[in-house]
C-alpha positions as CSV (number, residue, x, y, z in Angstrom):
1,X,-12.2,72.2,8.9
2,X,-11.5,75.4,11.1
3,X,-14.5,77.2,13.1
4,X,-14.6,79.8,10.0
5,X,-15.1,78.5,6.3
6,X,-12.2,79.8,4.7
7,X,-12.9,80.8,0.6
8,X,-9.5,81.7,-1.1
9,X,-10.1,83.6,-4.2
10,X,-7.5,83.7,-7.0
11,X,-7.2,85.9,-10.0
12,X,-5.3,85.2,-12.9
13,X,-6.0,86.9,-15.9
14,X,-2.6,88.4,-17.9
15,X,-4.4,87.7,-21.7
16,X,-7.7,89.3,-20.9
17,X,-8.3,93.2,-19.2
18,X,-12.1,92.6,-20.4
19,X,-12.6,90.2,-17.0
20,X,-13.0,92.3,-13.6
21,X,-12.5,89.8,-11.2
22,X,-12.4,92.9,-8.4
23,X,-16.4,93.6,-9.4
24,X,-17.0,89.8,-8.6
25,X,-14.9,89.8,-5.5
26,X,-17.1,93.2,-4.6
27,X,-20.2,91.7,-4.8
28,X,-19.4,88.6,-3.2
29,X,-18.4,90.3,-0.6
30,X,-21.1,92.5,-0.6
31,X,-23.0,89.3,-0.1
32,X,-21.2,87.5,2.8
33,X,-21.7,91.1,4.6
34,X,-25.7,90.4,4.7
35,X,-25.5,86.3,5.3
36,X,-27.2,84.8,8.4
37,X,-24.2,83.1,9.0
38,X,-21.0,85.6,7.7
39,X,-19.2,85.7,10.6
40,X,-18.4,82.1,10.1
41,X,-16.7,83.4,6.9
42,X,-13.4,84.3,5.9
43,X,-12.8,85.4,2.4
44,X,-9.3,86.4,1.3
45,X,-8.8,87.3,-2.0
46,X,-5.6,87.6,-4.4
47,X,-5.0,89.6,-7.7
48,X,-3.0,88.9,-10.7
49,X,-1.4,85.5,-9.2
50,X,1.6,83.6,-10.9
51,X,1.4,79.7,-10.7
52,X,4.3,80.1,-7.9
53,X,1.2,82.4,-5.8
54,X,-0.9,79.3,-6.3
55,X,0.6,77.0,-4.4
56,X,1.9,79.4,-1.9
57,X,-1.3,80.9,-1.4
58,X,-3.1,77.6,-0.7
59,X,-0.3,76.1,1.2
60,X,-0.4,79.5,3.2
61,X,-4.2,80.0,3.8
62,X,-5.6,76.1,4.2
63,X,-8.5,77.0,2.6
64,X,-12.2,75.1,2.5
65,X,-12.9,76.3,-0.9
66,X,-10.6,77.6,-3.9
67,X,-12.0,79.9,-6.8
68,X,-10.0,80.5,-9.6
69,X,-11.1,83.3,-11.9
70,X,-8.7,82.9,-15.1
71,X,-9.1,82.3,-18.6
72,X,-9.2,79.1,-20.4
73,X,-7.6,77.5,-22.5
74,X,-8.4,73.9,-24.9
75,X,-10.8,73.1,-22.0
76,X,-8.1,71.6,-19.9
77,X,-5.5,74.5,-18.4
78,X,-6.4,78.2,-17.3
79,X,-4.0,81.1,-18.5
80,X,-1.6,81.9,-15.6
81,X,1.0,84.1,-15.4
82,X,4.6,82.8,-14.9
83,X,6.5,82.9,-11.5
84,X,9.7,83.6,-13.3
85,X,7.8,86.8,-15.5
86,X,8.2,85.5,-18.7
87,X,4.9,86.0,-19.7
88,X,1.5,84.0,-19.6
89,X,1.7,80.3,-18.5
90,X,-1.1,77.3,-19.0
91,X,-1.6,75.5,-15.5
92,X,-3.3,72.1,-16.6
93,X,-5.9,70.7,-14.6
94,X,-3.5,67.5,-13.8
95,X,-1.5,69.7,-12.6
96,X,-3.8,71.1,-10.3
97,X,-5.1,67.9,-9.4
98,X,-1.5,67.1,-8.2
99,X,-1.4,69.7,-6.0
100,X,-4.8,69.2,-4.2
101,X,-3.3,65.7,-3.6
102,X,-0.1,66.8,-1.9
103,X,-2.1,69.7,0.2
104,X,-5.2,67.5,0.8
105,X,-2.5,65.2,3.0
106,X,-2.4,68.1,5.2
107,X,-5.5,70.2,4.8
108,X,-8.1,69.4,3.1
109,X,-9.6,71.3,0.4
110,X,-13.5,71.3,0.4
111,X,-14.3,73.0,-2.5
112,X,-12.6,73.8,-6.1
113,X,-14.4,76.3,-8.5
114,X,-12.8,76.6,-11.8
115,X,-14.7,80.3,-13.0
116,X,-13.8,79.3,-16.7
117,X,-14.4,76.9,-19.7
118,X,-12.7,73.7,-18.9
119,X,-13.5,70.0,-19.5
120,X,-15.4,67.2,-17.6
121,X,-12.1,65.4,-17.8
122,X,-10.5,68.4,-16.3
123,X,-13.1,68.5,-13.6
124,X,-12.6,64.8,-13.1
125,X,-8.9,64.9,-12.5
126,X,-9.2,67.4,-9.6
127,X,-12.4,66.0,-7.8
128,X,-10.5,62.5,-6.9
129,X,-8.6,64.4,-4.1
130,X,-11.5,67.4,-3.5
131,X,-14.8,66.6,-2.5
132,X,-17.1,69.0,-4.6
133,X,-15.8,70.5,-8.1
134,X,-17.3,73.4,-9.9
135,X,-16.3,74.4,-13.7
136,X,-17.6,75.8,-16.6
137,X,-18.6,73.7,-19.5
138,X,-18.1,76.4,-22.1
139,X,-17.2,79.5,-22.3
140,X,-19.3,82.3,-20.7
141,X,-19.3,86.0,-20.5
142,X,-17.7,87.4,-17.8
143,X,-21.4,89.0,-16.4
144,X,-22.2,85.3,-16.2
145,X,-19.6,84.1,-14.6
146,X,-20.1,86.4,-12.3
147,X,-24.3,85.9,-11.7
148,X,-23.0,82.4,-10.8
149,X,-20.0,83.2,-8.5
150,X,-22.6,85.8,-6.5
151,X,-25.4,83.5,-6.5
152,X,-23.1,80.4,-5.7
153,X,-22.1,82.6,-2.0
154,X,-24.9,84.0,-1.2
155,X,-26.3,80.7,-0.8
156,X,-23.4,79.5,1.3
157,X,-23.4,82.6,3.9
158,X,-27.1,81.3,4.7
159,X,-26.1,78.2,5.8
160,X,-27.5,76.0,2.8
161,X,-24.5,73.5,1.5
162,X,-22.6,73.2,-1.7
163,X,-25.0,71.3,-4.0
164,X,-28.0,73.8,-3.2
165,X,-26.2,76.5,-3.3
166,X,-24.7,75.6,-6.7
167,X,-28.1,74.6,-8.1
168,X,-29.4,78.4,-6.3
169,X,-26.5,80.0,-8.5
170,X,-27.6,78.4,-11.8
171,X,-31.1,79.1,-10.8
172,X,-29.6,83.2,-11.0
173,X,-28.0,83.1,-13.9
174,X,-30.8,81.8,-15.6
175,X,-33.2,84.9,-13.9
176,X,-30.2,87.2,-15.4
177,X,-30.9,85.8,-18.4
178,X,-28.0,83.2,-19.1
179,X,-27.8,79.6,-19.7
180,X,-28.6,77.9,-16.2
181,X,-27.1,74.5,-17.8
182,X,-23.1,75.8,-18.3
183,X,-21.8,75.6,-15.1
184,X,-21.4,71.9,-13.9
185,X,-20.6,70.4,-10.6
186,X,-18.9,67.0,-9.5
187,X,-19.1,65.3,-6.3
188,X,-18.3,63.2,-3.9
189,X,-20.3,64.3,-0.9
190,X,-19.6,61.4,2.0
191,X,-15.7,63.0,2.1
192,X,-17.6,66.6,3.0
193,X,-18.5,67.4,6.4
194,X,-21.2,69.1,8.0
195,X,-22.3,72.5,6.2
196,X,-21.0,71.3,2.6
197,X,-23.2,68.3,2.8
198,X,-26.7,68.0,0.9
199,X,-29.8,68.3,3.1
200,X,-31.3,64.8,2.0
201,X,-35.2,64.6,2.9
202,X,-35.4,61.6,5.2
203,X,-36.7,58.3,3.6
204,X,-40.1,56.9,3.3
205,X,-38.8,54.5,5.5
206,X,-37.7,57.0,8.0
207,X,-40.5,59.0,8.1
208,X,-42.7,55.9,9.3
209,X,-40.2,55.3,12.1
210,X,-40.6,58.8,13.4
211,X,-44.3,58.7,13.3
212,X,-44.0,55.1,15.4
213,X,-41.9,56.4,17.6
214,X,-44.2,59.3,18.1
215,X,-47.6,57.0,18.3
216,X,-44.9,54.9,21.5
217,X,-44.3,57.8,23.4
218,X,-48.1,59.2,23.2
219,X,-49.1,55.1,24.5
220,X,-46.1,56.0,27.0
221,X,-47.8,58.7,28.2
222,X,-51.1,57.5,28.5
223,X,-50.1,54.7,29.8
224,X,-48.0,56.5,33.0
225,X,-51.1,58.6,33.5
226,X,-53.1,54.8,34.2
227,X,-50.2,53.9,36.3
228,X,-50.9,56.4,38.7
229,X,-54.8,56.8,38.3
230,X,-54.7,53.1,39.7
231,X,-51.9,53.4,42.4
232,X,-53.9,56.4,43.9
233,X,-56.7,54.1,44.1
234,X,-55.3,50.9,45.3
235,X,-53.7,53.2,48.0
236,X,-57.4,54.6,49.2
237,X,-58.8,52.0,48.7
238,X,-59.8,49.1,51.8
239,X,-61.5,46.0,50.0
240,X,-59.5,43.4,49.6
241,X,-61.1,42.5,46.6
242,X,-60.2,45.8,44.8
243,X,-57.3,45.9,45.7
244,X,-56.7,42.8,44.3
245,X,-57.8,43.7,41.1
246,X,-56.3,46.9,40.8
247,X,-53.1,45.3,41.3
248,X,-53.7,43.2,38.2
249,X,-54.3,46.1,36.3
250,X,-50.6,47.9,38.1
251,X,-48.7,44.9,36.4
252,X,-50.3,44.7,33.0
253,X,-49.5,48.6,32.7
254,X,-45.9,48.1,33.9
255,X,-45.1,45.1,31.2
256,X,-47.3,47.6,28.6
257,X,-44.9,50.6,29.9
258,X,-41.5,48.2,30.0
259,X,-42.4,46.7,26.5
260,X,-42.8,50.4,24.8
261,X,-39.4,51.9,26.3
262,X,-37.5,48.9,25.2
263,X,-39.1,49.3,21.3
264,X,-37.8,53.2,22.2
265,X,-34.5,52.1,23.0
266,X,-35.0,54.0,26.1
């Protein structure tokens, strides 16, 4: 992945004038503007595509993530118009998922949101070659859609990954009053890297090892303090006797010291 998280945004409506895919790309943007993090994005969007811009467009831009705002249709193409003009077109999600395997040789896409009704099937075909896959299990108004795509980047542009950020999104759609449970996501998050991944809270497990190692380097220090309470006094000190002693106590601290920094790893 680049320095910048590139989010290529394709529109691709020639059946339906009722979807605005320029108010969503407004607001999105809108949103990136105010992120913690926006100048780590890049968001280039394209109108009224034809399956020939589709390829071209991803080939061109090596995107992280692809959003398609198009129509559905039988829950396993989305309504595109054709390169050759001959009127609307339906892109099957196989056929998608063959491209994502021929650009992912290349450049890896991170992301795929499908902003329309399509099938878990569907969905399935395109996440074997893309990490995280977002879709629509039915259809949705277009206000929706759109609560979910704003909510969906606004949690990216703070930093949080994918899987928060699409359960954030549903969370808004259902404050704007929609069905939170519509949009669905697949995933296969150990081929993501770095910002895409979930946040996992560490492990019982884990959490005990920090504390130890915590508890080892407080000993640590308590013991070093010791170490040099006693080699003051042995240095001022002229009986034989003490001396003696004290240099009893020296080595006991040094194994105590040399036993904790080898449980530290240190």
């Amino acid at each position: 992945m680049n320095d910048k998280i590139k989010v290529l945004f394709l529109s691709a409506n020639p059946t339906d004038d009722s979807i605005r895919p320029e108010v969503s790309i407004r607001e999105i943007e809108e949103g990136i503007k105010r992120g913690k993090i926006r100048e780590k994005f890049d968001f280039v969007s394209k109108m009224a595509v034809t399956t020939r811009d589709i390829s071209r467009a991803i080939l061109d831009e090596k995107p992280d993530i692809v959003h398609f705002s198009a129509k559905g249709e039988n829950l396993d193409s989305l309504i595109v118009a054709a390169a050759d003009g001959s009127g609307p077109k339906a892109v099957t999600a196989n056929a998608l998922a063959d491209l994502f395997e021929v650009i992912n040789e290349r450049h890896p896409v991170q992301c795929v949101v499908v902003a329309a009704a399509v099938s878990k099937e569907a969905l399935t075909a395109i996440s074997k070659h893309v990490p995280f896959v977002i879709g629509m299990s039915q259809e949705l108004k277009h206000d929706g859609v759109r609560s979910f795509e704003v909510g969906f980047y606004d949690g990216l542009v703070v930093g949080d990954p994918i899987p928060f950020s699409f359960d954030y999104a549903c969370s808004a759609m259902g404050m704007d009053g929609f069905d939170r449970k519509i949009p669905v996501i697949l995933k296969r998050e150990e081929h993501a890297p770095g910002l895409f991944r979930e946040h996992k809270p560490p492990t019982p497990q884990a959490k005990i090892s920090h504390l130890e190692a915590e508890g080892l380097k407080n000993q640590l220090e308590i013991y070093q303090q010791k170490l040099n309470f006693f080699r003051i006094e042995r240095a001022t000190t002229a009986d034989a006797e003490t001396k003696f002693a004290l240099d009893q106590k020296i080595t006991e601290i040094e194994k105590s010291i040399a036993a904790i920094r080898q449980k530290l790893g240190e």
